[in-house]
C-alpha positions in Angstrom: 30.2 27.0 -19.7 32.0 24.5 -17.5 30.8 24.9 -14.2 27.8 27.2 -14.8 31.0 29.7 -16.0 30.2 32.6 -17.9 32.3 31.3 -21.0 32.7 34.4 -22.5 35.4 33.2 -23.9 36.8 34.9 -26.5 34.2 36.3 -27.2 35.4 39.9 -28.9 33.3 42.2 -27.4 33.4 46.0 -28.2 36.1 47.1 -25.6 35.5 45.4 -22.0 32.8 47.4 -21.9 31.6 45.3 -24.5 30.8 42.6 -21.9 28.2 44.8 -20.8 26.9 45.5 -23.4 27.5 49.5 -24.2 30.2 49.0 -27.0 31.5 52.1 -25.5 34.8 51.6 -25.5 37.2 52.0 -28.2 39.0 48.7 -27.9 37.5 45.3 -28.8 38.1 42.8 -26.6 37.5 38.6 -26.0 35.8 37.7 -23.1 36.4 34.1 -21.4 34.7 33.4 -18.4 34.6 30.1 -17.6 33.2 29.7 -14.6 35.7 29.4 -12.4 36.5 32.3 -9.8 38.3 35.3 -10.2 41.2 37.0 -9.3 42.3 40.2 -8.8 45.7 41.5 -9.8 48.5 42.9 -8.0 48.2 46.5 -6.9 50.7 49.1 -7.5 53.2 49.9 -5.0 51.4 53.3 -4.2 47.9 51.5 -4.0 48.7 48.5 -1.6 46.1 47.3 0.8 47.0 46.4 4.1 47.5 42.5 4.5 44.7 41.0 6.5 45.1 38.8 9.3 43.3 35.8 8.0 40.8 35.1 4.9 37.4 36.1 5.8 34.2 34.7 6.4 33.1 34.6 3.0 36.4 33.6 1.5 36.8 30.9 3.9 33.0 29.5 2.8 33.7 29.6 -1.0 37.1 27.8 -0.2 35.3 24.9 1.1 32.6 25.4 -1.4 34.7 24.8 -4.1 36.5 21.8 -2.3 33.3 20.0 -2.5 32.8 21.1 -6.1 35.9 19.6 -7.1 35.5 16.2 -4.9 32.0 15.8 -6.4 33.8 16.1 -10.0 36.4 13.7 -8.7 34.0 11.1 -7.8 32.3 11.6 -11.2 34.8 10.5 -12.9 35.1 14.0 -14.1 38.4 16.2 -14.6 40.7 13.4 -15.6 44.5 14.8 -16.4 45.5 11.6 -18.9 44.7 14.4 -22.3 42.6 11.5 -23.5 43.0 7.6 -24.5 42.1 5.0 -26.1 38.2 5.8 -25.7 38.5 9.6 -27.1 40.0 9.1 -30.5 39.3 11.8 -32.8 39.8 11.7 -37.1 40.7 14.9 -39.0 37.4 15.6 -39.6 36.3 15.9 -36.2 39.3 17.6 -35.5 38.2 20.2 -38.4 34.4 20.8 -37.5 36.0 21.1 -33.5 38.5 23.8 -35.2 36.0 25.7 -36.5 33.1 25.3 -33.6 35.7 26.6 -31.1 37.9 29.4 -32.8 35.6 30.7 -35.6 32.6 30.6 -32.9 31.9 33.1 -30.3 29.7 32.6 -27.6 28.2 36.4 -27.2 27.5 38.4 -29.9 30.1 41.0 -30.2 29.5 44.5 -28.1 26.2 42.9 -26.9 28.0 42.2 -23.4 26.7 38.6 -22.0 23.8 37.9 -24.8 24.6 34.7 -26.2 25.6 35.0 -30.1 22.7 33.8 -33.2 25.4 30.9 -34.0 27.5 30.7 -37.0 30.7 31.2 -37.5 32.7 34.7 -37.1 36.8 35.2 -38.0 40.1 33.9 -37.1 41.4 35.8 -33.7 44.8 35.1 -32.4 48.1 37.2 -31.5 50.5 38.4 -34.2 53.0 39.7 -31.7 54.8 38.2 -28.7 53.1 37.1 -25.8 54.7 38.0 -22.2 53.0 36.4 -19.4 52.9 37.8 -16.0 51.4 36.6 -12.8 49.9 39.1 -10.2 48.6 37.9 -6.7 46.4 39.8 -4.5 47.0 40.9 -0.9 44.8 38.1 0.6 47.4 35.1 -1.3 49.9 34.0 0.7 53.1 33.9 -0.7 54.1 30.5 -0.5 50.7 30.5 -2.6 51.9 32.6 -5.1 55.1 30.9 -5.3 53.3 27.4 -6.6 51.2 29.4 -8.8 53.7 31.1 -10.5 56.2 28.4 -11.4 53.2 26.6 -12.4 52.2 29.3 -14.7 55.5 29.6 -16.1 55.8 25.6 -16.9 52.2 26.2 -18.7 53.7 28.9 -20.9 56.6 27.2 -21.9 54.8 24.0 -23.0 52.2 26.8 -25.6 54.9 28.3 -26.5 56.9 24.8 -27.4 52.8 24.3 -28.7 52.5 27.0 -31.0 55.7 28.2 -32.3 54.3 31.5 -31.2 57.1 33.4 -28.9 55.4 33.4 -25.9 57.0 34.0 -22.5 56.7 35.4 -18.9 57.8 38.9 -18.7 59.4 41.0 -15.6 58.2 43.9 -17.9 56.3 45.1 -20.7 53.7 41.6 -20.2 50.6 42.0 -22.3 48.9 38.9 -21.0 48.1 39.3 -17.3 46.9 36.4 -15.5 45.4 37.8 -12.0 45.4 35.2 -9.0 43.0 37.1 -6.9 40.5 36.1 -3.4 37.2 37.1 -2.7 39.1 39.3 -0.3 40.3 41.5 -3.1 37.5 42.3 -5.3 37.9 45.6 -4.9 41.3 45.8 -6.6 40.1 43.7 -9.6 38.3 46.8 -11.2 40.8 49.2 -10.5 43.8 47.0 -11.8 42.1 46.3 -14.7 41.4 50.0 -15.3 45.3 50.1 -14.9 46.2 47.9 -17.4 43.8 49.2 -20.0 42.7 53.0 -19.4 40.5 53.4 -21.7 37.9 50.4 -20.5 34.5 51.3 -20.6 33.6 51.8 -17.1 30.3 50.1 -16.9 32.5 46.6 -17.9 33.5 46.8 -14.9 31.1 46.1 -12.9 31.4 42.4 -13.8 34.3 42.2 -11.4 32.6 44.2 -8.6 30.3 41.1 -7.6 31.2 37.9 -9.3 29.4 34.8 -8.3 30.9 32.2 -7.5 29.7 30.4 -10.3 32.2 32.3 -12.2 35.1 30.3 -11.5 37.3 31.7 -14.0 37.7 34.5 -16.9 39.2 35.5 -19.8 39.2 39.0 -21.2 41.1 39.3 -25.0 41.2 43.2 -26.5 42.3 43.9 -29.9 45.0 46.0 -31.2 42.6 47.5 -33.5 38.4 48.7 -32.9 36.8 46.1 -34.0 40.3 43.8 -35.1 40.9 40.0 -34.4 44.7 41.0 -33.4 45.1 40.3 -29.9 47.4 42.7 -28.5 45.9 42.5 -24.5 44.4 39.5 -22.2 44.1 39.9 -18.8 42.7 36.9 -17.2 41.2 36.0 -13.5 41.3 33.1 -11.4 40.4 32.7 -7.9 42.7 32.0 -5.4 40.5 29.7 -3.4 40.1 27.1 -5.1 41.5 23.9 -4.7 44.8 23.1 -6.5 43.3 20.9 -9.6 40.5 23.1 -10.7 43.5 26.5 -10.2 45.3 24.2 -12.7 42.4 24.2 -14.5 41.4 27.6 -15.0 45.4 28.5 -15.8 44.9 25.9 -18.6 41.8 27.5 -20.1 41.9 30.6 -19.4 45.5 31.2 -21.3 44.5 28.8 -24.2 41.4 30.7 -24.7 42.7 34.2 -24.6 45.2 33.0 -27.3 42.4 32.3 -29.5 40.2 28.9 -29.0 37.1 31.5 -26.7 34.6 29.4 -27.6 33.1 26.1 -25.4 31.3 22.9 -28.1 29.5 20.4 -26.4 30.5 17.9 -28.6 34.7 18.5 -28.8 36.4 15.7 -26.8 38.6 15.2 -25.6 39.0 18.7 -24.8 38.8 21.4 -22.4 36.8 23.8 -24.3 33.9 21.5 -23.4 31.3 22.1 -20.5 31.1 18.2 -19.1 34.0 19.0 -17.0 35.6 15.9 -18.2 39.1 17.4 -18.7 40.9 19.7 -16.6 43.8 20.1 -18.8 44.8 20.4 -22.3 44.7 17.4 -24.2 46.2 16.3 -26.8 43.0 17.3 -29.0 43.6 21.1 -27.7 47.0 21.0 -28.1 46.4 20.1 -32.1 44.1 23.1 -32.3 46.2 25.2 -31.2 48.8 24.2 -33.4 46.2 24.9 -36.4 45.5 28.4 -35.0 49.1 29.7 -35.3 49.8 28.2 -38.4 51.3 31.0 -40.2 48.9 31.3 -43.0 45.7 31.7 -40.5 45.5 35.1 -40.4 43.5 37.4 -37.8 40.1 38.1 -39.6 40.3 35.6 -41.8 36.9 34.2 -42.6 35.5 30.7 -42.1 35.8 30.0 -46.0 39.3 31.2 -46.4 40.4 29.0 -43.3 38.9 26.3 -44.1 41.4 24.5 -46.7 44.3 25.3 -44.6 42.8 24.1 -41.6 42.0 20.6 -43.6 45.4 20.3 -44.7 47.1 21.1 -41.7 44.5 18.6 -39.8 44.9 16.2 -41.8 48.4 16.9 -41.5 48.8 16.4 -37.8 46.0 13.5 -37.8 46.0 11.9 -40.9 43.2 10.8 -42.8 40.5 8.7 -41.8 
């Protein structure tokens, strides 16, 4: 849980609800919250809030809150960009074990909302279909903002899709993933937008997005195509728009890796991302080599630990080699 985030990473819950807990909803779903902040996503054109004249109070403190959380990482040595070196080699075993501790983990137990899972391995969870990416922005961002964010986003998509082999792309229409850029001064559009995108979300989910603390830097939510499936067929992730540009960066990088799949954190992966030292801020070359395991074609959703295994050792020891 980098950050004190809620890494609820993909974790399949039973329908967003299921990150409450009530396993009311039909749908399952993947939650990722690293903890990063949140955003909300763009309103419909018969809902828009009126634009505020400046950032309030509150969005003004967390901004410089989370200024000196990323100087204090800085200084640390902490959120390096180099996707690791000479003093983070990795064999295929580790890369194996990693495989399985961060895509055949979850961190919650599944329709239990936010209570941390027994430990143990669950299934395989990844998308079958395409992937189209689209990036909505608040009221409270400003445009030239939303600009950066965007082309960022898009350059991030292209490289997974160049990653995977999976066709993943961002979409004017029909998008399925939704990553939200949203400021404290839009929490009350999260909820509602969400609601949008997925009607039939248990209500009492949603409350997670009516107060999110700002220890919650970042979230992923994954739903199946299928109650109680490991097809992803929905994501909708949140970032907060006041953070500083690195740990934005950072949250784009792992939320969208997690709600393809990898929505569980290991304290002993490295280099890597899906780690909560904060030691990487983007996708290494270790994350890039899981992901390339996840979409191998003959990983299939709700495939068990045991039948993954041998393909994962191959195809590890494939991309690593022996040792």
């Amino acid at each position: 849980m980098r950050w004190g985030r809620i890494a609820t990473s993909a974790v399949v819950l039973s329908a967003l609800a299921g990150c409450i807990g009530t396993g009311l909803a039909p749908r399952e779903i993947t939650v990722s919250p690293p903890e990063r902040p949140a955003a909300v996503a763009q309103p419909t054109a018969a809902a828009v809030p009126v634009q505020p004249a400046g950032p309030s109070q509150k969005s003004r403190e967390l901004e410089a809150y989370y200024k000196r959380v990323q100087s204090d990482l800085l200084v640390r040595g902490l959120l390096r960009t180099d996707g690791g070196g000479p003093d983070t080699q990795f064999t295929d075993t580790m890369l194996m074990r990693n495989f399985e501790k961060i895509a055949l983990a979850e961190e919650y137990e599944r329709g239990a909302g936010l209570k941390p899972s027994a430990g143990g391995t669950t299934a395989i969870k990844k998308w079958t279909k395409p992937i189209r990416v689209v990036a909505e922005f608040g009221a409270s961002v400003p445009s030239d903002k939303a600009a950066k964010d965007r082309a960022y986003l898009a350059s991030y998509v292209a490289k997974l899709g160049r990653i995977t082999g999976h066709p993943i792309s961002m979409s004017g229409s029909g998008a399925n993933f939704h990553v939200l850029f949203m400021g404290q001064d839009d929490t009350d559009t999260i909820a509602p937008r969400i609601r949008q995108i997925v009607p039939d979300v248990n209500p009492t989910a949603l409350r997670l997005f009516n107060n999110l603390p700002r220890s919650i830097h970042c979230l992923v939510i994954a739903f199946s195509d299928t109650p109680g499936g490991y097809d992803y067929g929905t994501a909708i992730a949140v970032i907060r728009s006041e953070h500083p540009d690195l740990l934005r960066r950072s949250c784009i990088h792992e939320e969208v890796a997690q709600g393809l799949g990898l929505g569980n954190d290991d304290p002993s992966a490295r280099p890597s991302i899906f780690n909560d030292d904060d030691e990487f801020a983007l996708l290494t070359s270790h994350d890039e080599l899981l992901l390339k395991i996840l979409y191998d074609p003959r990983l299939k959703p709700g495939m068990s630990a045991a039948e993954a295994r041998p393909i994962v050792a191959e195809r590890a020891t494939a991309l690593v080699g022996g040792r």
